[in-house]
N, CA, C and O atoms as a printed pandas DataFrame, in Angstrom:
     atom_number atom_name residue_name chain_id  residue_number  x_coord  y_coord  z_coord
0              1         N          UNK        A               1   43.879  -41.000  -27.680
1              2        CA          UNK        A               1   42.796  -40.168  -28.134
2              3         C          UNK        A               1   41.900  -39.698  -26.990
3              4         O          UNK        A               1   41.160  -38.752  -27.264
4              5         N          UNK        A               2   41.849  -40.135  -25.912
5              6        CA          UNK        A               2   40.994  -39.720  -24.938
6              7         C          UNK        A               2   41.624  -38.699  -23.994
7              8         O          UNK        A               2   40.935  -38.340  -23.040
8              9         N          UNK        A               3   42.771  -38.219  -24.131
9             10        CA          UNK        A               3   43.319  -37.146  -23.734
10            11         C          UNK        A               3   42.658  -36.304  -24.743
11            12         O          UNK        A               3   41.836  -35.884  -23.929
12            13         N          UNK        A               4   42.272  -35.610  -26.001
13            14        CA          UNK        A               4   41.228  -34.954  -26.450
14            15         C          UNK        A               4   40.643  -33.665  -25.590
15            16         O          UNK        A               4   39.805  -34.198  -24.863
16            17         N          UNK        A               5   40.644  -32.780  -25.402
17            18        CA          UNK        A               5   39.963  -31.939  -24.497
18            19         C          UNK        A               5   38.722  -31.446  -25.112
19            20         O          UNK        A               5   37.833  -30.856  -24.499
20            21         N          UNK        A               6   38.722  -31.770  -26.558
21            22        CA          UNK        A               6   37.449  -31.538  -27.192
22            23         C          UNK        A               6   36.470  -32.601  -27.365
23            24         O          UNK        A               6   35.554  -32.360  -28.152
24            25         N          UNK        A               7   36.489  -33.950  -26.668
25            26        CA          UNK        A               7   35.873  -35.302  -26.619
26            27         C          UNK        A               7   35.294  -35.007  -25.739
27            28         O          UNK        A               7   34.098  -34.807  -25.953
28            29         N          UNK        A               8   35.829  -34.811  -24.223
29            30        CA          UNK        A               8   35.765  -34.593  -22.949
30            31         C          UNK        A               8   34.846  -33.393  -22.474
31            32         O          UNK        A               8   34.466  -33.370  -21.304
32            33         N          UNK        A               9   34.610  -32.745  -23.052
33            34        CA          UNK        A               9   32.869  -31.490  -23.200
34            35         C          UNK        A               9   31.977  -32.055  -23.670
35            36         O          UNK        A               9   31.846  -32.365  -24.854
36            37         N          UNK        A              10   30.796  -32.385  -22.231
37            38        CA          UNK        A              10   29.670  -32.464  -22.891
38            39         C          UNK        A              10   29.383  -31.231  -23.455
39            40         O          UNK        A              10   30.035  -30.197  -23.311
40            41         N          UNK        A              11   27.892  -31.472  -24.412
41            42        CA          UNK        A              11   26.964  -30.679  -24.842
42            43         C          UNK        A              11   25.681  -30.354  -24.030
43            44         O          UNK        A              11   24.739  -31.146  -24.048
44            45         N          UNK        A              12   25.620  -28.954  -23.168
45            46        CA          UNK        A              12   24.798  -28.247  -22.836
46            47         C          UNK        A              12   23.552  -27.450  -23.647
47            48         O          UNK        A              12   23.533  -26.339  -24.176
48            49         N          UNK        A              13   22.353  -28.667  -23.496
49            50        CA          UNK        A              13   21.429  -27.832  -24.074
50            51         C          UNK        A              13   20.663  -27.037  -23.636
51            52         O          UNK        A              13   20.008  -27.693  -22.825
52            53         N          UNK        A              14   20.267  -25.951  -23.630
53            54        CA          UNK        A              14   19.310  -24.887  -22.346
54            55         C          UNK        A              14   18.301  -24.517  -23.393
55            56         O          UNK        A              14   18.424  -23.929  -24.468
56            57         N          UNK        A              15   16.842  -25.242  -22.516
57            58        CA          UNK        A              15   15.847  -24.832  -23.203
58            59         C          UNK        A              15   14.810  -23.862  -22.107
59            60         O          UNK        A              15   14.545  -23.850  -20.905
60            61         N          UNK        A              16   14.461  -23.149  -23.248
61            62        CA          UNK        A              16   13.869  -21.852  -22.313
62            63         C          UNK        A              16   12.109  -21.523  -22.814
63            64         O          UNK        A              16   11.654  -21.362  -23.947
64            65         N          UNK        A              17   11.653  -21.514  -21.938
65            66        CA          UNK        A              17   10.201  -21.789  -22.017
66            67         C          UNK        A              17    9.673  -20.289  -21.610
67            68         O          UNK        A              17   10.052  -19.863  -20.519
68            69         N          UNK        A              18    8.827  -19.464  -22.413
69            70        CA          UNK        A              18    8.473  -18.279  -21.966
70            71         C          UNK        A              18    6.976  -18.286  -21.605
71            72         O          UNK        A              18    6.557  -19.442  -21.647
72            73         N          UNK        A              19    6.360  -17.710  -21.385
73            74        CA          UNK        A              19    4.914  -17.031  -20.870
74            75         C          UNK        A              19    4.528  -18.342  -19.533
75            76         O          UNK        A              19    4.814  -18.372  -18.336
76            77         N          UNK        A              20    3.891  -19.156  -20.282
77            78        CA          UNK        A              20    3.055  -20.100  -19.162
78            79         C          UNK        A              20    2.037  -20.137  -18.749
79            80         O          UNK        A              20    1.427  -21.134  -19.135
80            81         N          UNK        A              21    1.271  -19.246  -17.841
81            82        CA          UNK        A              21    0.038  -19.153  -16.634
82            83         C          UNK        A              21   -0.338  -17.831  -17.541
83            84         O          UNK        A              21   -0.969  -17.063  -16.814
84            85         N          UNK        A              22   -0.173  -17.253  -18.940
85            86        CA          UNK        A              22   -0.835  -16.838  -19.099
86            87         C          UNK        A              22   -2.574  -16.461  -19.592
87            88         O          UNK        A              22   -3.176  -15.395  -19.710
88            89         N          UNK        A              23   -2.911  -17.668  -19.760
89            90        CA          UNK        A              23   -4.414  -17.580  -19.665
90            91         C          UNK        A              23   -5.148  -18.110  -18.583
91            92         O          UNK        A              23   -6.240  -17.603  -18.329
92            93         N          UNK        A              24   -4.717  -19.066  -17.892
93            94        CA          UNK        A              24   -5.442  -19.395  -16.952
94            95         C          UNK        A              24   -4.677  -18.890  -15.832
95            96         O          UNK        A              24   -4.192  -19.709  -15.051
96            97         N          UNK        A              25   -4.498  -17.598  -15.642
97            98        CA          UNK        A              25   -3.456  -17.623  -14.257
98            99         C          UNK        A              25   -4.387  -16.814  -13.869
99           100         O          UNK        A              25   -3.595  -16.018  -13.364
100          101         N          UNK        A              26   -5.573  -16.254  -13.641
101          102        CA          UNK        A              26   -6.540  -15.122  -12.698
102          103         C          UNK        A              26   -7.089  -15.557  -12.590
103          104         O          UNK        A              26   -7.322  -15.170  -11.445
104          105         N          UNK        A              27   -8.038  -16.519  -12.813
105          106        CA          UNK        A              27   -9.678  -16.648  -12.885
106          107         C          UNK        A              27   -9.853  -17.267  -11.116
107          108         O          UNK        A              27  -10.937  -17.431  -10.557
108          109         N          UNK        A              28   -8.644  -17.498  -10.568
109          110        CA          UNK        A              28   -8.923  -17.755   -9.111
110          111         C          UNK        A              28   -9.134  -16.735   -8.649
111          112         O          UNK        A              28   -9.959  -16.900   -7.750
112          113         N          UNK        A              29   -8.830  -15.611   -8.750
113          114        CA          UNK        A              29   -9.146  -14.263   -8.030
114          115         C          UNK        A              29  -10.015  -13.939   -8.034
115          116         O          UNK        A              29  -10.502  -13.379   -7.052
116          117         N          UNK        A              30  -10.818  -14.182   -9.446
117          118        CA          UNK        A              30  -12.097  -14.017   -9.527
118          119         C          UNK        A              30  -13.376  -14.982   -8.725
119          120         O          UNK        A              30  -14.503  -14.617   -8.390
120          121         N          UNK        A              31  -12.855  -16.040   -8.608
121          122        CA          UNK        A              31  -13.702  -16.790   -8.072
122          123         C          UNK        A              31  -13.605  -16.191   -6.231
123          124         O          UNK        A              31  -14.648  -15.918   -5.637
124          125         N          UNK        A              32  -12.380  -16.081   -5.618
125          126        CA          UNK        A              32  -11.898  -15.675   -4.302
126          127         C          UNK        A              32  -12.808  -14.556   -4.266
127          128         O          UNK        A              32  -13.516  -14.395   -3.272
128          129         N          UNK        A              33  -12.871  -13.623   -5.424
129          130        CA          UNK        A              33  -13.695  -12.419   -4.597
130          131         C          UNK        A              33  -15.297  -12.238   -4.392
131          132         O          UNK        A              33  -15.955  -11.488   -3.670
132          133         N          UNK        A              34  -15.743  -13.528   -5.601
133          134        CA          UNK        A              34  -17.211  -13.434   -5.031
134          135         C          UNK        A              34  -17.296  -14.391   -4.143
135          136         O          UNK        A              34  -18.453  -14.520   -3.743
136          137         N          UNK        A              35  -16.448  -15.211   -3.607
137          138        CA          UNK        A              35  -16.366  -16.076   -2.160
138          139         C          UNK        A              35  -16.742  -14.580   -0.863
139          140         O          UNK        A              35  -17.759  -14.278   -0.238
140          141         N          UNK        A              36  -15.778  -14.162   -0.913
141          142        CA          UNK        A              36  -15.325  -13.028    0.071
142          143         C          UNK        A              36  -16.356  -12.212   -0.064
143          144         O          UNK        A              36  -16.376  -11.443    0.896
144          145         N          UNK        A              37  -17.371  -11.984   -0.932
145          146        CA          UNK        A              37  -18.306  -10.869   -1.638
146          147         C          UNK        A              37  -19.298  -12.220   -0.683
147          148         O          UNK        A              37  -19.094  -11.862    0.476
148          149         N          UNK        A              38  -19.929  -13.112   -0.624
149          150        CA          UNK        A              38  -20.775  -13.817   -0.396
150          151         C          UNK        A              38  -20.407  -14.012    1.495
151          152         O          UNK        A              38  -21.366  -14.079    2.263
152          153         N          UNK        A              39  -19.500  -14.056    1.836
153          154        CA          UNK        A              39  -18.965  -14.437    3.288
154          155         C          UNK        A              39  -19.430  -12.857    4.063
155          156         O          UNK        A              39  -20.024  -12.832    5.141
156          157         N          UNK        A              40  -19.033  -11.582    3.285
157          158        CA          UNK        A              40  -19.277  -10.578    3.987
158          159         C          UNK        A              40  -20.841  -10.165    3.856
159          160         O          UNK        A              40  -21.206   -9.362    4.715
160          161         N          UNK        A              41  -21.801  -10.572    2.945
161          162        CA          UNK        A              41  -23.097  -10.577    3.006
162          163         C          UNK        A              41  -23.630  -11.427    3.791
163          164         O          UNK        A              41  -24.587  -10.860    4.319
164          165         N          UNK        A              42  -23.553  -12.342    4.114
165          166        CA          UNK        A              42  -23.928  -13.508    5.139
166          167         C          UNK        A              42  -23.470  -13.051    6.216
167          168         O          UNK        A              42  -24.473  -12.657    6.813
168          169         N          UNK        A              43  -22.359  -12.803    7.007
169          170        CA          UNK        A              43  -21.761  -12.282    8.610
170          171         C          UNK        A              43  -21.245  -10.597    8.577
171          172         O          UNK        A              43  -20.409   -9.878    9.124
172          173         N          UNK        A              44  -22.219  -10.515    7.663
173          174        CA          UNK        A              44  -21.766   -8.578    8.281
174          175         C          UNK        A              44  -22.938   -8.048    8.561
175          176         O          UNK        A              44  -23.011   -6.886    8.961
């Protein structure tokens, strides 16, 4: 029975995960540009 070629296949499960970083994925940019907004008022 272990000659079987249908025993001998595992089972491949593929799990698929969509969106992610979509709500918290900017708010660093926002923070970066009033950094950069505050650095060029101070040394310009």
């Amino acid at each position: 029975m272990a000659t079987d070629p249908n025993k001998l296949q595992p089972i491949i499960v593929k799990k698929v995960k969509k969106g992610g970083h979509g709500v918290h994925g900017g708010a660093w940019k926002i923070a970066y540009a009033d950094f950069v907004t505050a650095m060029m008022a101070f040394f310009c």
